[in-house]
C-alpha positions, 0 to 999 in steps of 0.5 A, a space after each residue: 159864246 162859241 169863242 168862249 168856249 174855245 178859249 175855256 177849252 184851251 185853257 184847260 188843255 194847257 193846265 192838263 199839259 202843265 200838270 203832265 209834266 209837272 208829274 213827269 218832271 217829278 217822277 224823273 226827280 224822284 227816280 233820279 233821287 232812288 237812283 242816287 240813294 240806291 248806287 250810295 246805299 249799296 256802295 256803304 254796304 258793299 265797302 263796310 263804309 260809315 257815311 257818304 256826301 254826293 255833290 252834283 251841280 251845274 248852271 242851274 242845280 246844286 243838288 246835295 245829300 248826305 248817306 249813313 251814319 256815325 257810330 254814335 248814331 248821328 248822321 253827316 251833314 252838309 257841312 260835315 268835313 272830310 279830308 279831300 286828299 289829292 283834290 288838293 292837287 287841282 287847287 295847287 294846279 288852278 293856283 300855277 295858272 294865276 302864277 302863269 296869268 300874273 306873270 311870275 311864271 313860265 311853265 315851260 322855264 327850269 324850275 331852278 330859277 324858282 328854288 332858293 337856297 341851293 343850285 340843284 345840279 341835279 334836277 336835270 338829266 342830261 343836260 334837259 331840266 324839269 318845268 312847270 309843265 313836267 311837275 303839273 303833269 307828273 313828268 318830272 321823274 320825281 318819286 312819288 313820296 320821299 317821306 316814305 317808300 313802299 316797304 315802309 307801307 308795308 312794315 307800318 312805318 310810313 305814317 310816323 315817318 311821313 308825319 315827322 317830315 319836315 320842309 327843311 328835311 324835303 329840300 335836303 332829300 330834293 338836292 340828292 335825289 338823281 333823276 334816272 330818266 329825262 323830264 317829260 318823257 315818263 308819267 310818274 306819279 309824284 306827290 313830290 312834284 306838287 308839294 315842290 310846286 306849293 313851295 314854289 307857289 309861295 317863293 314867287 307870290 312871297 305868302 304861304 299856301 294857305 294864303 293864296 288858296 283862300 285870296 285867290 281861290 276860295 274868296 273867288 269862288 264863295 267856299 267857305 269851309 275849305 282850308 289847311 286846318 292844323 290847329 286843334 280846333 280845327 282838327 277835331 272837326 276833320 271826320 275820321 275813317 276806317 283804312 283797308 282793315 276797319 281800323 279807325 285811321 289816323 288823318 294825313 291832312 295836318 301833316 299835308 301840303 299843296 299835294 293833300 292837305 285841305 279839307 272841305 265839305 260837300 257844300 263847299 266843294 259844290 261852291 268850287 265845282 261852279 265857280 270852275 264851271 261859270 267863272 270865265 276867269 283867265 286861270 280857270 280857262 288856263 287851268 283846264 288847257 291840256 298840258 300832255 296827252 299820253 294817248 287819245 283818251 287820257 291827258 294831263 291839264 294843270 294837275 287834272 286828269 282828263 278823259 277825251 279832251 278832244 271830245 263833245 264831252 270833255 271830262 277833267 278828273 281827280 280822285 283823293 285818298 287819305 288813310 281813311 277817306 276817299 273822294 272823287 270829283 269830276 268836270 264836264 265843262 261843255 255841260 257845266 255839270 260837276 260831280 263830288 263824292 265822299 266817304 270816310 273809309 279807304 279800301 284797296 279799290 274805293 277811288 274807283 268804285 267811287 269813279 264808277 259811282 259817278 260815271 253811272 249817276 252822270 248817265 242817269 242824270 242826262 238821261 233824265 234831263 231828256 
C-alpha cells in the first residue's frame, strides 16, 4: 500500500514538473513573440514603412511572421515577394565556391583567362592582375556601379541610366576602366565586381545565371519562390516601396544581375538560411571560408561579411537595398540559428536599423533558450 502511494506520489510530482515547464516554455514563447512584434511594430512606425516579413530558424525552428499592411488594407504573407537586393551577392559567392569545387576555377587565377572577347590589358595595375579572391572580396579596385555615378543619384538620372544599361555596354566601359590602386590591397565596395563574377559564372559553366541558381542553388536547398523575374507576369507580383521621401519606388530587380537581381520571400529565404546551416555540402563549407580580414572583427568569406570569424559565435552577414526595399540576413553557423528581415521602404539608414533589429532578436532569442 505504502509502494503505491510512493509511486501515485511520483507520478504527480513529475505532472506538476511537466506542467511547470510547459508554461515556462510557453511563457518564454510568448515573451519572445511580444518581443518580436514589439521591436517590428515600432521599426513600421518609427521608419513610415508599410510591412515587414521576419525569418528565424535553426536545426529545429522555422519561425515566421509577417508585420503591417498595404494601402488597400491587405496584409503580407509568407510568400509575399520582396526584392532581396545585394543578398543576391551570397548566391553569386555560394555559386563561385561550386565553380571552385568543380574545378572550372581558381580563386587566386587572373580573371582574364575567364573573359571572352577582349585581352584587358587593363585590368591589372602594375603588372598585379585581379582574382576571384579580389572580386568575391571587394578588392578588385573596380568601382561600385558604371551605369551611374554619385551626381547622377543626386540629379535623378541614375535609374534611367541604370535600367537602360546593357551587358554589351558593361564590357565596353570594363575594357576602359583603369585601375588607380593594386588588387587586393583596398576595400571597395563594387557591384561591378560581382556582376563581372556572374558573367564569368556563366562563361565557365556555358548556362546563364538564372540557370545555375535554380540547378545548383535552389533545387538544393528546396526554395521555391527565389529567382530572376523579368517577365511581366512575374514582376507584378514583386512588392513595391516607398524610397527615402515616401514616393512609391520604382523596382531595380528586372534590370539586375548577379549583384541584386533575385527575388525571394520570407518562406523561401527560411528554406535557404537552413540549407546553409544543415547541408555539409563542399561549396557551402567553401563558401564560408574567410577570404580577407581587414581587422579582428570584420572579414570577407565569398561575397559575405563576417563579424569575429574567429570567435565561439562567428557571425556571416549581408544587408540588401533596392529603391524601395531593405532586407537584412545573418548566419550564426556554430548554433545553426539564421535571421531574415524584410520591409518595403528604403530610407538613409534602414539597413542598419534592420541589423540592429536582428542583433537585438538574436540576444533575446539565447536568452530564452535558457
Amino acid at each position: 500500500m505504502l509502494l503505491r502511494s510512493v509511486k501515485s506520489l511520483t507520478l504527480l510530482c513529475l505532472m506538476l514538473f511537466l506542467m511547470v515547464l510547459t508554461a515556462c516554455n510557453n511563457d518564454s514563447k510568448l515573451d519572445f513573440d511580444a518581443f518580436v512584434e514589439k521591436k517590428l511594430t515600432d521599426f513600421l512606425i518609427e521608419e513610415n514603412a508599410q510591412i515587414a516579413s521576419i525569418a528565424i530558424v535553426n536545426d529545429k525552428l522555422n519561425y515566421q511572421k509577417q508585420f503591417g499592411e498595404f494601402p488597400d488594407g491587405t496584409k503580407p504573407r509568407h510568400d509575399t515577394v520582396y526584392e532581396i537586393a545585394s543578398i543576391t551577392k551570397t548566391y553569386t559567392g555560394l555559386l563561385l565556391a561550386k565553380a571552385v569545387v568543380d574545378k572550372k576555377v581558381q580563386l587566386d587565377e587572373d580573371i582574364r583567362v575567364y573573359l571572352q572577347g577582349g585581352d584587358y590589358q587593363n585590368l591589372q595595375h602594375l603588372g598585379k592582375p585581379i582574382t576571384l579572391r579580389h572580386l568575391a572580396t571587394h578588392r578588385s579596385g573596380l568601382p561600385q556601379d558604371f551605369a551611374y555615378t554619385s551626381a547622377d543619384i543626386k540629379s535623378g538620372k541614375a535609374f534611367e541610366l541604370f535600367s537602360n544599361y546593357s551587358k554589351a555596354k558593361f564590357f565596353e566601359d570594363l575594357a576602359q576602366y583603369q585601375l588607380t590602386s593594386m588588387p587586393g590591397q583596398t576595400f571597395q565596395y563594387s557591384n561591378v565586381g560581382a556582376n563581372l563574377t556572374g558573367y564569368i559564372l556563366e562563361n565557365v559553366y556555358n548556362r546563364p545565371l538564372s540557370t545555375l541558381v535554380a540547378q545548383l542553388i535552389t533545387e538544393q536547398s528546396g526554395e521555391e519562390h527565389t529567382r530572376f523575374r523579368l517577365e511581366p507576369s512575374e514582376i507584378s507580383k514583386i512588392t513595391r516601396g516607398v524610397d527615402r521621401n515616401g514616393k512609391i519606388a520604382p523596382l531595380l530587380s528586372p534590370h539586375s544581375f548577379a549583384e541584386g537581381g533575385l527575388t525571394s520571400n520570407a518562406a523561401s529565404i527560411a528554406d535557404y538560411m537552413q540549407y546553409l546551416l544543415s547541408t555539409q555540402a563542399e561549396e557551402v563549407l567553401l563558401s564560408r571560408t574567410l577570404l580577407t580580414e581587414t581587422s579582428s572583427e570584420h572579414g570577407h568569406a565569398f561575397f559575405w561579411n563576417t563579424y569575429e570569424y574567429h570567435s565561439a559565435n562567428p557571425m556571416f552577414y549581408h544587408s540588401g537595398g533596392s529603391i524601395g526595399t531593405s532586407t537584412w540576413l545573418a548566419l550564426y553557423p556554430k548554433q545553426k540559428l539564421g535571421i531574415f528581415i524584410a520591409t518595403n521602404v528604403s530610407a538613409n539608414n534602414t539597413q542598419g536599423k534592420l541589423n540592429d533589429i536582428a542583433n537585438a532578436i538574436v540576444e533575446k532569442y539565447e536568452h530564452a533558450k535558457r
